[in-house]
C-alpha positions in Angstrom: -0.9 -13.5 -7.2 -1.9 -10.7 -8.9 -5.2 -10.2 -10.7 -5.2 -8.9 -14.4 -9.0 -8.1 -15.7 -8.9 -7.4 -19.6 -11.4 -4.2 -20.0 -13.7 -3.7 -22.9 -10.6 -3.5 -25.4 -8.6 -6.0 -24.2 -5.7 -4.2 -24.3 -6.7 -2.1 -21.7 -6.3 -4.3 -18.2 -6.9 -3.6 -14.8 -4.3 -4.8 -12.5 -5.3 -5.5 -8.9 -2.1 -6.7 -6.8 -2.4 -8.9 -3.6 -3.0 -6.9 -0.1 -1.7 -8.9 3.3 -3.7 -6.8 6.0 -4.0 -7.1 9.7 -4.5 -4.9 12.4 -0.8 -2.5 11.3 -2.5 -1.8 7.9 -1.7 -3.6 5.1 1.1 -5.2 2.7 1.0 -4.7 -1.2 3.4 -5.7 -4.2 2.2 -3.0 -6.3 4.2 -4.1 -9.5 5.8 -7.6 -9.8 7.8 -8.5 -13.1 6.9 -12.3 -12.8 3.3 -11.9 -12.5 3.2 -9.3 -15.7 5.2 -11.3 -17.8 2.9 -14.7 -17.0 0.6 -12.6 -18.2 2.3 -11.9 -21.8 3.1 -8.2 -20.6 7.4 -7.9 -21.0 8.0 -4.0 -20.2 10.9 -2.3 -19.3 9.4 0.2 -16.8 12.1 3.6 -16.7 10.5 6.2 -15.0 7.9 6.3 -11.6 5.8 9.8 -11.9 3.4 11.5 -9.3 1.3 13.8 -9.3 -1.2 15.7 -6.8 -4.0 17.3 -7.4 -5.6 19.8 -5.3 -9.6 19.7 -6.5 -11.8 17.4 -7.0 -12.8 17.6 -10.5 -9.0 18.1 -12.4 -8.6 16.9 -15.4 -5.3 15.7 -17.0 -5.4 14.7 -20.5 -5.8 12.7 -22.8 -2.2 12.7 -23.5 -0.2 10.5 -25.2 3.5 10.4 -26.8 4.1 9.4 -30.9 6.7 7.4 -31.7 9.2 6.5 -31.6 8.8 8.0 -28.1 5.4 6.3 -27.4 4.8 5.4 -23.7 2.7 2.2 -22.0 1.8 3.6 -18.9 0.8 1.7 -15.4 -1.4 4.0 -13.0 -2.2 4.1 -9.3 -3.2 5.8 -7.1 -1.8 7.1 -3.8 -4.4 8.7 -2.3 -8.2 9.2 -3.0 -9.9 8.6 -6.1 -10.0 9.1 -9.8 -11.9 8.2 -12.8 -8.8 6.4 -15.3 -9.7 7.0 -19.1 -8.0 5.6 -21.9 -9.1 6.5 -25.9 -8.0 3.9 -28.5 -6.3 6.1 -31.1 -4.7 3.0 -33.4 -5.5 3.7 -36.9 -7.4 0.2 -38.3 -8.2 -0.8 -35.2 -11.6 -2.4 -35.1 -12.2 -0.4 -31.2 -10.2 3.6 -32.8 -11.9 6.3 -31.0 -13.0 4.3 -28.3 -12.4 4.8 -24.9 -12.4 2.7 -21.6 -12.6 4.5 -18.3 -11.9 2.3 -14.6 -12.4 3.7 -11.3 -9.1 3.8 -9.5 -8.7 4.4 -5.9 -6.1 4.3 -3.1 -8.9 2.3 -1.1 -8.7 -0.3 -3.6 -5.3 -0.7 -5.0 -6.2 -1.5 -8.0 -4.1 -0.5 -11.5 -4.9 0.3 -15.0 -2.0 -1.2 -18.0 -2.4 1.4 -20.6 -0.3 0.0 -23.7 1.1 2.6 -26.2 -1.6 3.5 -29.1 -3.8 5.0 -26.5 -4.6 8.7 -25.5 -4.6 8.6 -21.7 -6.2 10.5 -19.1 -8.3 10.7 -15.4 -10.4 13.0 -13.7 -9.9 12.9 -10.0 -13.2 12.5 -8.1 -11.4 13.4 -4.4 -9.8 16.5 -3.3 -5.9 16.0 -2.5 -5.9 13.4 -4.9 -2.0 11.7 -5.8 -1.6 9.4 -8.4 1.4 7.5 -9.6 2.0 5.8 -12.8 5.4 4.0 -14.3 6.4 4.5 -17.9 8.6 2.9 -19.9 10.0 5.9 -22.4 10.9 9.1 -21.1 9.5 12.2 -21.0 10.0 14.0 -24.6 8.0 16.9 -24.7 8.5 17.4 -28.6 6.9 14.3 -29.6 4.3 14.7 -26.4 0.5 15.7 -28.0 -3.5 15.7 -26.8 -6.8 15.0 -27.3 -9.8 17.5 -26.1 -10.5 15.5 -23.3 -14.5 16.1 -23.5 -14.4 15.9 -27.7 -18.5 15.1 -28.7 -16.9 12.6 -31.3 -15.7 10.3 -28.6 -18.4 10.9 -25.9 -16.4 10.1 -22.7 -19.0 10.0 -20.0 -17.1 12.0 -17.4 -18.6 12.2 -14.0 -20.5 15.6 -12.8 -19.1 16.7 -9.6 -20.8 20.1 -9.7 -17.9 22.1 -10.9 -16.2 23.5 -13.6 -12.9 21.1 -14.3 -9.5 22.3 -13.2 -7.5 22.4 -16.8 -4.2 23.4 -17.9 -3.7 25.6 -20.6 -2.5 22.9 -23.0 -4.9 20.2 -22.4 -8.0 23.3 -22.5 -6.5 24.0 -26.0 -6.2 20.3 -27.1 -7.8 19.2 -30.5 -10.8 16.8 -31.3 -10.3 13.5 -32.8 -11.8 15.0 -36.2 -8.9 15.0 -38.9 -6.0 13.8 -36.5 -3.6 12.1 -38.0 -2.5 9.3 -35.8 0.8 8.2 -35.4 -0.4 4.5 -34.2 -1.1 1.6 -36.3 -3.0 -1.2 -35.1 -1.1 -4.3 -35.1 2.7 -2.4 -34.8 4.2 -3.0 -31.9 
């Protein structure tokens, strides 16, 4: 049965499937509708996305979707390691500006269930990193949007790996939490 840890906002859950090894390697269900809905999570994944990542030390994010295009995201990864961050950005809720980051790694198998409301983002901590995450709204690049991913308001305590991150241009030029105007309200589903 799978293993769902609730993080330090309780929205935020770690997700660690079942692995059946022996000698071959091992067997995983990495995503079993029973097992989230048990769990109160009913989601109606639509898209599987992967990425790679050449250095250690890339950044992606924090990115997130406004509605009514607003995405719950389920991440993975493929191969090597990543630090997962997710920044509570649900105006009146009692955790806004917040953020939860999780250790995810292919060693592992373990998950992170980021609902929508949530800026998300990871640095990867391995070279040749992949990652995989399932969403459950489409891609819709004129309601997609940022966070700085390093903003001083929110204080993420990203790891030092000794070199400059890897950004794209659009997540370098991302805004700080300071007057933005949330889409998100706590409590709307």
């Amino acid at each position: 049965m799978t293993l769902f840890r609730h993080l330090a906002i309780p929205e935020l859950i770690e997700v660690v499937p079942p692995r059946y090894g022996d000698d071959r390697g091992f067997f995983s269900e990495v995503w079993k509708r029973s097992d989230f809905e048990a769990e109160g999570i009913h989601i109606d994944w639509i898209q599987d996305n992967h990425s790679r990542s050449a250095a250690a030390g890339t950044v992606r994010g924090l990115h997130f979707q406004a509605p009514p295009f607003a995405q719950a995201k389920l991440i993975r990864v493929l191969r090597g390691a990543i630090l997962d961050v997710a920044v509570d950005i649900r105006t009146g809720s009692p955790s806004y500006g917040e953020w939860v980051a999780l250790t995810l790694s292919a060693e592992a198998g373990n998950q992170m269930f980021v609902p929508a409301g949530f800026a998300h983002g990871f640095m990867t901590l391995t070279p040749d990193c992949e990652v995989a995450y399932k969403v459950d709204m489409a891609y819709a690049p004129e309601h997609e949007a940022a966070i700085m991913w390093n903003d001083p308001a929110i204080g993420i305590d990203w790891p030092d790996l000794g070199t400059t991150p890897a950004l794209s241009w659009k997540d370098a030029a991302a805004p700080g939490i300071a007057g933005f105007a949330s889409p998100f309200r706590y409590g709307e589903a």
